[in-house]
C-alpha positions in Angstrom: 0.0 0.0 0.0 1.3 3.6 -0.9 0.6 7.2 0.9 -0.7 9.4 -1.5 -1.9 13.0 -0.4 -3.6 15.6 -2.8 -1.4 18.9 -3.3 -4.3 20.8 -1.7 -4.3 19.1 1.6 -0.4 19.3 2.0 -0.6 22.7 3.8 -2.8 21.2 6.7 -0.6 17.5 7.0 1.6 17.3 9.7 5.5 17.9 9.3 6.0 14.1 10.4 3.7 13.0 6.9 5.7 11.7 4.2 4.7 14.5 2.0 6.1 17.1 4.2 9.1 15.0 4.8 12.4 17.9 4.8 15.3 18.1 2.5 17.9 15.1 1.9 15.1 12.7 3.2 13.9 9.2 1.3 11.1 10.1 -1.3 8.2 8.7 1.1 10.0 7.9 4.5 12.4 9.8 6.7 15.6 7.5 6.5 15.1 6.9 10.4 11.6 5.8 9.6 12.6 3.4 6.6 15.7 2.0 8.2 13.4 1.2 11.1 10.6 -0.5 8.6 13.6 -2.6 7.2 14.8 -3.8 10.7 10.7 -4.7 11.7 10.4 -6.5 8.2 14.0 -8.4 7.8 13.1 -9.7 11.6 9.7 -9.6 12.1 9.2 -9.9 15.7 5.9 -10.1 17.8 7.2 -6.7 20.0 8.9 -3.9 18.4 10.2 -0.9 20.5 10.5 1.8 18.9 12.0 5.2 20.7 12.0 8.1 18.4 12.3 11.9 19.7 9.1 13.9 19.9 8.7 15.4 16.1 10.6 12.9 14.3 7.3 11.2 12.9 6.7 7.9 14.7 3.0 8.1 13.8 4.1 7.8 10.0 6.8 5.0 10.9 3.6 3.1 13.2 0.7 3.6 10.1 3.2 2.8 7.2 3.9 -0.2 8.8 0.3 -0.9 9.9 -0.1 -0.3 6.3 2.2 -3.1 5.3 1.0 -5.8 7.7 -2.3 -5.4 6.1 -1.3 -5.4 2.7 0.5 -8.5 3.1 -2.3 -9.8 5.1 0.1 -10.5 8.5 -2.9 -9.1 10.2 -6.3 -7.9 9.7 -6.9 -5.3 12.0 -5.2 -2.5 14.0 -5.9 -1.4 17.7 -4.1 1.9 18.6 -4.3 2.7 21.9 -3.3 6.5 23.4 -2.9 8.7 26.2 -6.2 10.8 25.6 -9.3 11.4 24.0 -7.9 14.0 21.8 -4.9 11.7 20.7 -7.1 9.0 19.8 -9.1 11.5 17.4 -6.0 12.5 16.0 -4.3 8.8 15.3 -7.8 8.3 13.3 -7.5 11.1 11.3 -3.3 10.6 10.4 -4.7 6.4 9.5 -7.3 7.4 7.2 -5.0 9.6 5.2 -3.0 6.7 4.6 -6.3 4.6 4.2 -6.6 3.0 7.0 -9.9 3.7 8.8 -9.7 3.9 12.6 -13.0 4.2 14.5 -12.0 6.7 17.6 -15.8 6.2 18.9 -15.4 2.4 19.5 -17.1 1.7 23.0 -18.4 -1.9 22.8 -19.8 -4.6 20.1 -18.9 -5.6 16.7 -16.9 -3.0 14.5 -18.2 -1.6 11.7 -17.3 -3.5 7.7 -16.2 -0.6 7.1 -13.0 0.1 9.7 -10.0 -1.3 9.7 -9.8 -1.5 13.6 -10.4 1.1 16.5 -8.1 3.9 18.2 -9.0 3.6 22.0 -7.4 4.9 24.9 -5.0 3.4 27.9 -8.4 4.2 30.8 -10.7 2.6 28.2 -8.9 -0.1 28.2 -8.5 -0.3 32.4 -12.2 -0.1 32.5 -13.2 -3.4 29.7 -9.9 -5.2 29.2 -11.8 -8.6 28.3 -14.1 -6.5 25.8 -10.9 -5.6 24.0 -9.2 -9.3 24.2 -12.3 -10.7 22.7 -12.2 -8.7 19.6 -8.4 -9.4 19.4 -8.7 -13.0 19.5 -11.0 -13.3 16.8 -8.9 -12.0 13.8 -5.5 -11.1 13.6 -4.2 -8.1 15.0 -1.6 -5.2 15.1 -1.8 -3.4 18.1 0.3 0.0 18.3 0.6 1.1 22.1 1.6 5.0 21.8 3.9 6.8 24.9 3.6 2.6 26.1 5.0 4.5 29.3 1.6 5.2 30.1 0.7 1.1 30.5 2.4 1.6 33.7 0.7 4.9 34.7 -1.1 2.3 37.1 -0.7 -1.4 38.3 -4.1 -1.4 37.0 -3.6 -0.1 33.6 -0.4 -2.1 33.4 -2.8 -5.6 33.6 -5.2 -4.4 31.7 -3.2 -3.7 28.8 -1.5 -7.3 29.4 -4.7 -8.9 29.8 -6.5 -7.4 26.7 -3.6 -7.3 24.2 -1.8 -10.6 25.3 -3.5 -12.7 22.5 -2.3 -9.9 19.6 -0.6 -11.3 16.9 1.6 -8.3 16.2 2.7 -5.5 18.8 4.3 -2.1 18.1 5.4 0.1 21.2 5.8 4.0 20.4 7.6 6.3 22.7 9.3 9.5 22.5 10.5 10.4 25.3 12.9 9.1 28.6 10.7 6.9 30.4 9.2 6.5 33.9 11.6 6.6 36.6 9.7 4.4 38.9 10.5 0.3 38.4 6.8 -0.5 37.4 7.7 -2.9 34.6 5.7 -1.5 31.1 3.8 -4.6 29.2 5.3 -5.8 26.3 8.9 -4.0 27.1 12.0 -6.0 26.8 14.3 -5.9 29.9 17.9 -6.7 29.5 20.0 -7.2 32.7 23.7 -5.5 32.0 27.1 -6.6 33.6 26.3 -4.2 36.7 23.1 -6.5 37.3 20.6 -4.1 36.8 18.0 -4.6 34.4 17.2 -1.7 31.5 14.7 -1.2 28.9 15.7 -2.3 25.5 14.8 -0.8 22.5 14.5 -2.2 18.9 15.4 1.0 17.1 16.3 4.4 18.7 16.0 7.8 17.1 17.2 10.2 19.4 17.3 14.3 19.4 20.6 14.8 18.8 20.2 12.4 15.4 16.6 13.9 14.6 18.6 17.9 15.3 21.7 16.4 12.4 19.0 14.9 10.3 16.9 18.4 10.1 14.2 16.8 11.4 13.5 18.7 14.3 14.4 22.3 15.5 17.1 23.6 17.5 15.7 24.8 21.1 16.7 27.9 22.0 16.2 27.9 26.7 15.6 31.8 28.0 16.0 31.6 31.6 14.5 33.9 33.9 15.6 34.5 37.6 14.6 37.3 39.7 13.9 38.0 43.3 10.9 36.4 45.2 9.1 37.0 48.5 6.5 34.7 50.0 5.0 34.3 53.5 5.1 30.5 54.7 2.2 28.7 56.3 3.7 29.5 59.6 3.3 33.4 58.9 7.2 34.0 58.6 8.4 35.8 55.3 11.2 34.7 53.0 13.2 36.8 50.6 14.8 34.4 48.1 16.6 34.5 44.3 14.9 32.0 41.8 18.3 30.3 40.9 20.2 30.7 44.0 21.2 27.4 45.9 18.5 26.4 48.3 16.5 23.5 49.9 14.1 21.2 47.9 11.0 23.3 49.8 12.4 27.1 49.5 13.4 26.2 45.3 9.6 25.0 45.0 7.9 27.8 47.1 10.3 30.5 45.1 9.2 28.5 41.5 5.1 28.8 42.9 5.6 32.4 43.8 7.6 33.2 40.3 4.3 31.8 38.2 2.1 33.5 40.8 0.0 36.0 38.2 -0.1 38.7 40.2 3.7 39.1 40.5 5.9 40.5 38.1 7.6 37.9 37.1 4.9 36.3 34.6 4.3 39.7 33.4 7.3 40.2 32.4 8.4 37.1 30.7 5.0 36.9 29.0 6.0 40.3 27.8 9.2 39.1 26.4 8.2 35.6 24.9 5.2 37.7 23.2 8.7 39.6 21.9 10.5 37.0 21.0 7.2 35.8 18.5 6.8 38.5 17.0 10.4 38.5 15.4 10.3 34.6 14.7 7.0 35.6 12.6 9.4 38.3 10.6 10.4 34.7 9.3 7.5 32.0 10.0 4.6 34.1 9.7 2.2 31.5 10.9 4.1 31.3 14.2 2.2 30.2 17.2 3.3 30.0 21.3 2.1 28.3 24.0 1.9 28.5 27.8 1.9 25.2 30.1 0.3 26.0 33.1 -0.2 24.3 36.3 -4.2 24.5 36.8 -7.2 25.7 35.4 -6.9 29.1 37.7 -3.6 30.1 36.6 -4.3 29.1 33.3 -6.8 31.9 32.8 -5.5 33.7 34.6 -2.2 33.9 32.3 -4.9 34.0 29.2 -5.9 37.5 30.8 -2.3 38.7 31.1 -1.9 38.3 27.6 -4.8 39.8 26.5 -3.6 42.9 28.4 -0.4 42.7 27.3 -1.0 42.1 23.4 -4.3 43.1 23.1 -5.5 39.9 21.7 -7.2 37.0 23.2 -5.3 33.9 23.7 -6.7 30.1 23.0 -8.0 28.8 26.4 -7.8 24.8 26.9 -8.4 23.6 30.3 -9.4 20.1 29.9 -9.2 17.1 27.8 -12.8 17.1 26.5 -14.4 17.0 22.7 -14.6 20.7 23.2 -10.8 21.4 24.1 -9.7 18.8 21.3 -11.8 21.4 18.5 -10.0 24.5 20.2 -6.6 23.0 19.7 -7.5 21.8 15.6 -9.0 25.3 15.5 -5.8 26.9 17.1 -3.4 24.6 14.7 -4.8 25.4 11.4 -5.5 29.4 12.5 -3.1 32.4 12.6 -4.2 33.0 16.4 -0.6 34.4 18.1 -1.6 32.4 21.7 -2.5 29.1 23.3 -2.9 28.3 27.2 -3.0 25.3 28.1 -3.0 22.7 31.5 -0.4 20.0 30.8 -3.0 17.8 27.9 -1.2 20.0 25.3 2.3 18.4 26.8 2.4 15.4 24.9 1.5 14.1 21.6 -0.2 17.0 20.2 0.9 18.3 16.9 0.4 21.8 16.4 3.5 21.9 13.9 3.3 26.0 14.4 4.2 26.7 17.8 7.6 27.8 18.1 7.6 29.6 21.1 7.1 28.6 24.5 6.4 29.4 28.5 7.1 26.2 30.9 4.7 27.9 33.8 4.2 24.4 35.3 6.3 23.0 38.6 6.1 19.7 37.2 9.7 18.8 37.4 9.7 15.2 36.0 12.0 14.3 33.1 9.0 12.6 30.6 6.9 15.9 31.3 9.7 18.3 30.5 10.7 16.3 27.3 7.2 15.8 26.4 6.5 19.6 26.8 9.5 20.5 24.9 8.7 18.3 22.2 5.7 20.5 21.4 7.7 23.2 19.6 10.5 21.0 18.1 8.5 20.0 14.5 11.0 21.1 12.2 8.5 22.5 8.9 11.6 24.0 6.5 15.2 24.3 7.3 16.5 26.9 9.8 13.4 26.7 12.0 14.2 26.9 15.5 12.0 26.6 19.1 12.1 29.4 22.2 11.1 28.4 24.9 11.2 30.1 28.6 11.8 28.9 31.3 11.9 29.8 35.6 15.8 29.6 36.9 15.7 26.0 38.5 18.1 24.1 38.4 16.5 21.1 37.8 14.9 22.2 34.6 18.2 24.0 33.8 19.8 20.2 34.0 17.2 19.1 31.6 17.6 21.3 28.9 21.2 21.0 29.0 20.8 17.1 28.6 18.3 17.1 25.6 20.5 14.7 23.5 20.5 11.8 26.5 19.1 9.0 25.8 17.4 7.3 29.2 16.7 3.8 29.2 13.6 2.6 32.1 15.7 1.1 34.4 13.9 -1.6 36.9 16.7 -1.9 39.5 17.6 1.1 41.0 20.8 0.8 43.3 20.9 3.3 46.1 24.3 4.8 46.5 24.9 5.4 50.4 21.1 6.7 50.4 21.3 8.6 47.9 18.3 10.0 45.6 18.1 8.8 42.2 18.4 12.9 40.4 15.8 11.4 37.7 13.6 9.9 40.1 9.9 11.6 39.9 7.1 11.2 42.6 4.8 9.0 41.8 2.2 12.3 42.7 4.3 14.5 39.7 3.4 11.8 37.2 -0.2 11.4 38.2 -0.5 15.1 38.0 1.1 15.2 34.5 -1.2 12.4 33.2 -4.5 13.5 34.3 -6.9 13.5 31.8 -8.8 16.2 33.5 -7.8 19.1 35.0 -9.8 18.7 38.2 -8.5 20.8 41.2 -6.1 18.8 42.9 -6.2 20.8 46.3 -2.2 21.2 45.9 -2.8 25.2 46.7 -4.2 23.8 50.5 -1.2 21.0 50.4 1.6 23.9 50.6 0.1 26.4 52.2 1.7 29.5 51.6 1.3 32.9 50.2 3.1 34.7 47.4 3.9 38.3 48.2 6.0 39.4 45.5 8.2 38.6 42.5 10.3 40.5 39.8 11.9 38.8 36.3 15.4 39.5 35.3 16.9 37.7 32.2 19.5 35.4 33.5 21.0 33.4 30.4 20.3 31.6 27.3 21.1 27.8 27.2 21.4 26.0 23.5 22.9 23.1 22.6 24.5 22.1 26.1 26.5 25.7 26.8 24.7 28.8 28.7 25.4 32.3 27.0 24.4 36.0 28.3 24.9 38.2 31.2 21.7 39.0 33.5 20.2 41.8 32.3 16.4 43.2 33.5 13.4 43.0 31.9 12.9 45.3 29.1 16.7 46.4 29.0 18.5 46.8 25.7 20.9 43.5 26.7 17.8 40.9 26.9 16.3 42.3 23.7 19.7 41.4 22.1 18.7 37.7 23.2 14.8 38.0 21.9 16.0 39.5 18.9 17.9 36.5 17.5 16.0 36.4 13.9 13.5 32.9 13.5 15.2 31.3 10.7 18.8 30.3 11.1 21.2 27.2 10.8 22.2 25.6 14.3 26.0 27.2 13.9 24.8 30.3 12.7 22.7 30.2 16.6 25.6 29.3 18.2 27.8 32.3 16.5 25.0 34.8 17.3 24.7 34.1 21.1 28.5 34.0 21.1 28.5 37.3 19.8 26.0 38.8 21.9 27.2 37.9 24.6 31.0 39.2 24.1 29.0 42.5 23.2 27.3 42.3 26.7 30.8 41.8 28.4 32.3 45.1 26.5 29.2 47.5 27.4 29.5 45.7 31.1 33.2 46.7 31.4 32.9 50.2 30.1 30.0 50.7 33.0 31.2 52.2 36.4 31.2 49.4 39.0 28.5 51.5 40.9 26.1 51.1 38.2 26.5 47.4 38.1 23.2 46.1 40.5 23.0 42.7 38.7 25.9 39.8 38.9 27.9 40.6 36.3 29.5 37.9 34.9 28.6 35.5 31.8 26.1 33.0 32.0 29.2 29.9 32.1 30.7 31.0 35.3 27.7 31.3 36.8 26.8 27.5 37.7 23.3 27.1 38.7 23.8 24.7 41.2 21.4 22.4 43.7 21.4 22.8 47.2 23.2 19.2 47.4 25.4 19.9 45.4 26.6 23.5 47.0 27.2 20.9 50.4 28.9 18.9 48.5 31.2 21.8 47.1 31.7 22.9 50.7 32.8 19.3 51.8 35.4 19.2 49.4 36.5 22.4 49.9 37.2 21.6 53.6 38.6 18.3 53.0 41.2 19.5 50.4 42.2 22.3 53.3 42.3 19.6 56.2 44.9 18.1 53.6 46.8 21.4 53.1 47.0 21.8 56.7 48.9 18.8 57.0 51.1 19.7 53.9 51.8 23.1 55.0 51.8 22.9 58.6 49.2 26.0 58.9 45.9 25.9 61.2 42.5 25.7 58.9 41.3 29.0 60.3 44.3 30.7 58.2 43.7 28.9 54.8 40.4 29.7 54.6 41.0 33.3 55.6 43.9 33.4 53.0 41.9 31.9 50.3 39.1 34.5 51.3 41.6 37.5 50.7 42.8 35.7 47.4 39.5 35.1 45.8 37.4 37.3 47.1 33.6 36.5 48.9 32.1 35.8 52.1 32.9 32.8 54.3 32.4 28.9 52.8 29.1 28.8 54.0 27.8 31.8 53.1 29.8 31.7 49.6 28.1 30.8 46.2 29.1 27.9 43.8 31.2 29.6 41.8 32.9 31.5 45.0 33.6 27.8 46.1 34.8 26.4 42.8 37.4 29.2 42.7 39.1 28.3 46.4 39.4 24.9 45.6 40.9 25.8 42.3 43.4 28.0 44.1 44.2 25.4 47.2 45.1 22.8 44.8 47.4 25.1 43.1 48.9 25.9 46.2 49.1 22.3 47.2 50.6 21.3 43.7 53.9 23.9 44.0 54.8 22.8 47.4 54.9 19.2 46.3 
């Protein structure tokens, strides 16, 4: 069976269709998606894993494929099964342009002559697993499992998938991103114990981000981090002044996130104000340029919809919940010029509005999946030179994540603790039930961590691309941070890299022409200011002190002295008041010192 797609309907297909396929790309299939095909056919196994990257087209690799299995009649019907209502819809609509006909309505009895098989999703198969298995066991069947993370969502969805699709005669897992972090097995996963005994999720083909980024098959991301200072009153009435960014405990980092996506602060404001900026140059270039916030619950969500009313003057594209109604809104938002979406967390994964380019994480999900997932929803590369914006809080966990786009995470099932030790990747098991609601109930989180924000500003704080961190801070509105939103929307991933180099040695010269007393924001580049964890700060401190207790013994001089002399050196406060890179800087110097009296 071929794809064939009318000329007229190419400007409505999805980027990850053959048709739309880029430049230097097989005729029909992406070379990712035929080299996959070619491993599937030449083995033909019962389970396939495939891992691709968000936007690298695994719905084309899954149909073509369904395609073929009916064509050479290895099966006679398809089940997809999705994370939502609106993904289901969607999967339909992608099969029958390839001819397949999907019913997405499918709730019980025998299927219409007319469809090929039924798009369902992971709770409708929890709540009739046996309904499912019936219709599987009475004709052959290829069923695709999409983000097959979600089969372990639950214990209960996890059976239900292995009770209703253990009869299939072919299975095809999809997913895009790192998965779960907890060591709920996933159905129909291969596990594959390594020489350090720990068992790890193996896949039958990978396409990662950094192959998909070489390929041109999806955009460069472009991270504009915000910090600023934050003020909140905790549940025990006492008020905290803190700097999003600034080392900190696991409580004070999330109360200082809360208070920075508060709508009533600054903060949001302000960045709202800048990513609105930063799409209105990308649509110099892409005029059909879309953005998106992903908020945290239905209240802040319209709440941010108001902001950007006031601050652009037009309304933005409201979806709160995962119903027929919020599906329409997101077609109707895809195939419009609208400038704005809002959106709580449904928009995170799968989606495909090919158009957005810009982005505001406004979420304190902190999970791996989510964040991939989320960023995945402005990395659908169109035409060459395309790139993604997306804006985030200062946290350092986020920071980590978007400096590790390119790793690839297997699920691991044994997780060793090293001398108690947290695993950095591992997510609540509350986090991922938030991220994978279906509906955007309130969850009572606001009455969980009782507190109150007071006050927040936003101060541009660096730009992170391609694993290195570029800018000086600079405030909101100033000349320096509309050097960063200015970076034109079409450009080559070198020619990025260049510009933010360039921009940022230009921030550096204006800095050093400025009188010191004019300088109220850190001023140093973005690289030597490490945005650190709380852990790891102690842990900077404790080696700090243990190489001094060893130049004590070298030089004969009382610790008290060193760490005086290495404050009159370097410069700071005292170890525990002094900041990462304070710390780095000291033990540079001590082993220095230690190395010339050897």
């Amino acid at each position: 069976m071929t794809t064939t797609t009318s000329a007229t309907n190419n400007h409505h297909l999805s980027p990850a269709f053959p048709g739309r396929a880029p430049w230097g790309t097989a005729n029909k299939l992406r070379a990712w998606q035929q080299a996959a095909m070619d491993r599937y056919i030449q083995a033909q196994p019962r389970d396939f894993l495939a891992v691709a990257t968000p936007g690298a087209g695994k719905t084309t690799f899954a149909l073509t494929l369904a395609s073929w299995m009916l064509h050479h009649h290895v099966v006679q019907q398809v089940t997809v099964v999705a994370p939502t209502e609106h993904l289901k819809k969607q999967w339909a609509e992608a099969a029958a342009r390839l001819g397949i006909k999907l019913d997405p309505e499918y709730s019980a009895g025998p299927l219409g002559r007319e469809y090929h098989g039924v798009a369902i999703t992971y709770a409708g198969v929890g709540v009739r697993p046996m309904l499912h298995r019936n219709r599987i066991e009475q004709r052959k069947t290829l069923v695709i499992l999409d983000e097959i993370h979600h089969a372990g969502d639950s214990k209960s969805w996890g059976e239900a998938c292995l009770e209703a699709f253990e009869p299939a005669t072919r299975r095809l897992a999809l997913t895009g991103t790192p998965f779960r972090s907890d060591t709920n097995p996933i159905p129909f996963v291969t596990y594959e114990e390594g020489n350090d005994g720990i068992r790890r999720s193996s896949a039958d083909y990978t396409y990662g981000y950094g192959n998909a980024l070489g390929d041109g098959v999806v955009r460069p991301v472009i991270f504009l981090s915000y910090s600023g200072n934050m003020r909140w009153r905790t549940k025990a009435g006492d008020e905290i002044a803190a700097r999003l960014g600034e080392p900190m405990t696991k409580d004070a980092v999330s109360q200082a996130w809360r208070t920075a996506l508060d709508p009533r602060g600054e903060w949001m404001p302000n960045v709202l104000r800048a990513a609105d900026q930063r799409l209105s140059e990308v649509r110099k270039s892409i005029p059909d340029a879309g953005a998106l916030v992903i908020a945290s619950d239905q209240e802040q969500a319209r709440a941010y919809a108001k902001l950007i009313r006031e601050i652009t003057g037009e309304g933005a594209t409201l979806v709160l919940s995962d119903d027929s109604g919020a599906s329409q809104r997101i077609d109707d938002f895809a195939y419009s010029q609208d400038r704005w979406m809002v959106a709580v967390r449904m928009v995170s994964e799968g989606v495909d509005v090919p158009r957005l380019a810009v982005g505001v994480y406004a979420t304190t999900i902190s999970t791996p999946l989510f964040f991939a997932q989320a960023v995945g929803r402005f990395v659908r590369s169109r035409k060459r030179g395309e790139t993604a914006s997306v804006f985030l809080p200062t946290v350092p966990m986020l920071l980590g994540f978007a400096n590790e786009m390119e790793v690839e995470r297997d699920h691991v099932l044994d997780k060793p603790k090293k001398n108690g030790e947290e695993d950095p990747y591992a997510e609540s098991e509350k986090e991922m039930e938030e991220a994978n609601k279906e509906q955007d109930e309130d969850t009572g989180e606001q009455e969980q961590f009782s507190f109150e924000a007071l006050e927040s500003e936003a101060v541009f704080d660096r730009v992170l691309y391609d694993g290195a961190e570029f800018g000086m801070q600079a405030h909101a509105g100033s000349e320096e941070e509309q050097d960063y939103l200015g970076i034109p929307g079409l450009l080559e991933p070198d020619q990025v890299q260049m510009l933010l180099q360039k921009r940022q040695a230009r921030q550096i010269a204006h800095s050093k022409k400025r009188p010191d007393a004019e300088a109220d924001l850190l001023e140093l580049p973005a690289e030597r200011r490490p945005v650190v964890t709380h852990k790891e700060l102690l842990e900077l401190r404790k080696q700090l002190n243990t190489l001094v207790g060893a130049y004590v013994h070298q030089s004969g001089k009382p610790h008290g002295v060193i760490h005086t002399e290495l404050r009159r050196v370097c410069g700071g406060p005292p170890s525990a008041e002094a900041t990462a890179g304070q710390l780095g800087e000291r033990i540079k110097k001590v082993r220095e010192w230690a190395t010339r009296m050897k």
